[in-house]
C-alpha positions as CSV (number, residue, x, y, z in Angstrom):
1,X,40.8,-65.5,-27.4
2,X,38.3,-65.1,-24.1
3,X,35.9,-62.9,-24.0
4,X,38.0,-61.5,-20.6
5,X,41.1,-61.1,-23.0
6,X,39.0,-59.1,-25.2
7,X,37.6,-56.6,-22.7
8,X,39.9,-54.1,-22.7
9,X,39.7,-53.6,-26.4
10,X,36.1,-53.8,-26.4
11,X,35.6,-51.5,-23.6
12,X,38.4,-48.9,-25.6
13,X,35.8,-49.5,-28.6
14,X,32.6,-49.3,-26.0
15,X,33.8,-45.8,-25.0
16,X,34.8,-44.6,-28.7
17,X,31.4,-45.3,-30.1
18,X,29.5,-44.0,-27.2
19,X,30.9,-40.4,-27.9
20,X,31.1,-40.6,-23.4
21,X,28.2,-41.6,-22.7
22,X,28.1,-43.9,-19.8
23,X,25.5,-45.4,-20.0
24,X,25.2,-46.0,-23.5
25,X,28.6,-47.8,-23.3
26,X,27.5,-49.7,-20.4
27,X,24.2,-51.0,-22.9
28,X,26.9,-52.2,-25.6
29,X,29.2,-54.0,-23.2
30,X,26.6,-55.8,-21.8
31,X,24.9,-56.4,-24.9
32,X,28.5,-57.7,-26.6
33,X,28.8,-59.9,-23.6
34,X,25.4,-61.3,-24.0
35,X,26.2,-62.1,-28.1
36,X,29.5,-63.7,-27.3
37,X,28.2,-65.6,-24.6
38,X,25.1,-66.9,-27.2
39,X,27.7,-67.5,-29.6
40,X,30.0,-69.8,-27.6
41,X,26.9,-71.4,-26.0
42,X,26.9,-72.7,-30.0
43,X,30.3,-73.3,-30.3
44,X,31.0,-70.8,-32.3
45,X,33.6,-68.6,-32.3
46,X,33.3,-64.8,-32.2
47,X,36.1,-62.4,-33.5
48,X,36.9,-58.6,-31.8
49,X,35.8,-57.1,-35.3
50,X,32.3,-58.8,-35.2
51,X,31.7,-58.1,-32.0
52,X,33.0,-54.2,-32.3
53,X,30.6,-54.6,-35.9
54,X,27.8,-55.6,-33.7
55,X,28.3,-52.9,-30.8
56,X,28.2,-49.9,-33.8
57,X,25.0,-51.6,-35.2
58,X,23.4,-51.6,-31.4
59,X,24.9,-47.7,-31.0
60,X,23.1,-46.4,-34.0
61,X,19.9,-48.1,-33.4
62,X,20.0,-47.0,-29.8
63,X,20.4,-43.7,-30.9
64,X,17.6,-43.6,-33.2
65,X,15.4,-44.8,-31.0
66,X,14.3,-47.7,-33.4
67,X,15.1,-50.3,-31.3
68,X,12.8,-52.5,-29.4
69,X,13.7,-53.9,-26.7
70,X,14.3,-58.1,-26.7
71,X,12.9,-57.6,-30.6
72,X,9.5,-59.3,-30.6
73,X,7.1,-58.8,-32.7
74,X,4.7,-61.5,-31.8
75,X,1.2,-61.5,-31.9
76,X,1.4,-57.9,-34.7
77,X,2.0,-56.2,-32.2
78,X,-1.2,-56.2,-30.3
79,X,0.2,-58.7,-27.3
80,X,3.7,-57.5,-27.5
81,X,5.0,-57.9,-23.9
82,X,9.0,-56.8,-25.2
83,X,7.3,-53.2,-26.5
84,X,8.9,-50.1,-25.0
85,X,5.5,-47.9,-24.7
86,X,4.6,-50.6,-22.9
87,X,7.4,-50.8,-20.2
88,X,6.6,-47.0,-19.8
89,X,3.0,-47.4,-19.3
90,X,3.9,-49.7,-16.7
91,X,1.6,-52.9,-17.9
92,X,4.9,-54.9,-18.1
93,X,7.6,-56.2,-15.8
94,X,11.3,-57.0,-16.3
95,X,11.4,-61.1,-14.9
96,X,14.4,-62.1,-13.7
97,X,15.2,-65.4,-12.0
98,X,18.7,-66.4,-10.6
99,X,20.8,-68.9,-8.6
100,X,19.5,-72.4,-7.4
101,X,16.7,-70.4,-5.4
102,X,15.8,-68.8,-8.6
103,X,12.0,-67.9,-6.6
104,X,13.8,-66.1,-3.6
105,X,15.8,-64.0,-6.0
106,X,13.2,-62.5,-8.4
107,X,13.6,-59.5,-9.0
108,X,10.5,-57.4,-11.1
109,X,10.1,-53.9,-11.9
110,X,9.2,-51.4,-14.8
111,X,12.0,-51.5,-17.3
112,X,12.6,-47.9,-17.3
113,X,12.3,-47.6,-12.6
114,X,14.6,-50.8,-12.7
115,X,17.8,-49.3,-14.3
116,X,19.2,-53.0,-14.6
117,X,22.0,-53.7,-16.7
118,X,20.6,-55.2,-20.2
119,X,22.8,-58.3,-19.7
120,X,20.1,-58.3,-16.9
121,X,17.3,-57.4,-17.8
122,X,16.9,-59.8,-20.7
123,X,17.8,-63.1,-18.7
124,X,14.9,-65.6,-17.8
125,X,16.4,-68.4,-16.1
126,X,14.4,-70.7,-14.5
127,X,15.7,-73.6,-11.9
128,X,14.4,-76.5,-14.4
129,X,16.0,-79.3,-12.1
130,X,13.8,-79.1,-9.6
131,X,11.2,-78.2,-11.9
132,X,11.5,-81.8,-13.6
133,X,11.4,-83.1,-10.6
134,X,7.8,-82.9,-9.7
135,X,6.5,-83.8,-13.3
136,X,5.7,-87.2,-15.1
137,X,8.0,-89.5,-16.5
138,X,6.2,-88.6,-19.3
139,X,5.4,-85.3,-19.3
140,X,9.2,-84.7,-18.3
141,X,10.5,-86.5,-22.0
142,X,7.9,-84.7,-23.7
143,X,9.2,-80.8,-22.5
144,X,12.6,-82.3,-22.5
145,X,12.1,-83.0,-26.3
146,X,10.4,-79.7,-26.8
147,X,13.1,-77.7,-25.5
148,X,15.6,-79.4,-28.0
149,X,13.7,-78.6,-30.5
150,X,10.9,-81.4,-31.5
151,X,8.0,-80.0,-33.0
152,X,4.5,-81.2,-31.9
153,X,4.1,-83.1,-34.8
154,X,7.7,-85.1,-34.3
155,X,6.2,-86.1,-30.5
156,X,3.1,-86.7,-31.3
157,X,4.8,-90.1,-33.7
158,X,7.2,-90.4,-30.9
159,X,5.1,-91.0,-27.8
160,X,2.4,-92.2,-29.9
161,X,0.0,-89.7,-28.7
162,X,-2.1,-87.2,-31.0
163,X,-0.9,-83.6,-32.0
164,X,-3.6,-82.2,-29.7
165,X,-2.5,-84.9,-27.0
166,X,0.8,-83.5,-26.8
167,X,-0.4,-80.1,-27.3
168,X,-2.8,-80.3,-24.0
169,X,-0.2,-81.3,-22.1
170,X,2.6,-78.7,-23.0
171,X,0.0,-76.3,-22.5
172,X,-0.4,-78.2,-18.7
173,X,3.3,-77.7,-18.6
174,X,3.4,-74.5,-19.1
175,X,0.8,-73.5,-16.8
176,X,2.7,-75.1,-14.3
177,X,5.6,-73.0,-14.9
178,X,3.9,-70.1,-14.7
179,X,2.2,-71.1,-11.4
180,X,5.1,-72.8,-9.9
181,X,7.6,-69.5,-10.4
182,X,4.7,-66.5,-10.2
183,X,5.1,-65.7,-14.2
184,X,3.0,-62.6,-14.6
185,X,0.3,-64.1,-17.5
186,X,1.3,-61.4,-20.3
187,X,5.1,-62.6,-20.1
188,X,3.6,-66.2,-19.9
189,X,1.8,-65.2,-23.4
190,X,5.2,-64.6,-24.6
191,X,6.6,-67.8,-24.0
192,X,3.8,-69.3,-25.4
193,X,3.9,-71.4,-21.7
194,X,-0.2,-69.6,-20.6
């Protein structure tokens, strides 16, 4: 079943464990949405029930106010660039990058001015085509690797290169990234691209 065949149930569910509020139910159909769309990115296949399962979980952390928002916890806190005080405070902004002009449509703002839909707010897409494009032969297998999941130690055998070789030059990739696209440096600490 598609996630569009499943959207009238969810959103009958959405609306039941929002109690009417709208914009609470809004939250958990985006945030189902985002979860099925993760899941079937894996090939795996998500029923109504978990999803529903998942939406009540979400509701009652909502709620309480436990939740934080895109759940890191990097750093022990201290650098924490997801942390709700500090989208209030204003130190942070929302990054979101879109379409195959991803720079002409970035869109940043403080999490709670920006109202954006959570399906939204926690996307960071970045045009990576063009991005390869301009890099090495080299340093394009190298991030390539990275991104499917090679450790530094695992490159550093396969390009023949030391672990602080390959280290240098993700870092040089990264910064590149951040330059190239106008990453703000704390979400860039995030990533671990700064």
């Amino acid at each position: 079943m598609g996630y569009l065949d499943m959207y009238a149930k969810l959103d009958r569910h959405a609306d039941r464990i929002s109690r009417g509020d709208k914009d609470l139910k809004q939250d958990l159909l985006c945030l189902s949405y985002t979860t099925f769309t993760s899941a079937f990115s894996r090939r795996y296949e998500l029923s109504l029930g978990e999803l529903v399962n998942n939406m009540q979980l979400r509701a009652k952390e909502f709620r309480s106010e436990k939740r934080r928002h895109f759940g890191n916890r990097g750093y022990n806190g201290t650098k924490d660039v997801y942390s709700k005080v500090r989208y209030y405070n204003d130190d942070v902004k929302i990054l979101h990058l879109n379409g195959s002009e991803a720079a002409d449509d970035l869109l940043m703002g403080p999490y709670d001015k920006r109202r954006a839909p959570l399906a939204d707010a926690i996307a960071f897409r970045i045009d990576l085509e063009n991005f390869l494009i301009n890099l090495t032969e080299r340093d394009r297998s190298i991030l390539l690797k990275r991104i499917e999941g090679y450790q530094v130690k695992e490159l550093s055998s396969l390009f023949n290169s030391s672990s602080s070789t390959i280290s240098k030059r993700l870092k040089r990739i990264g910064r590149e990234i951040t330059v190239s696209l106008d990453i703000p440096k704390d979400l860039a600490i995030s990533f671990g691209i700064s």
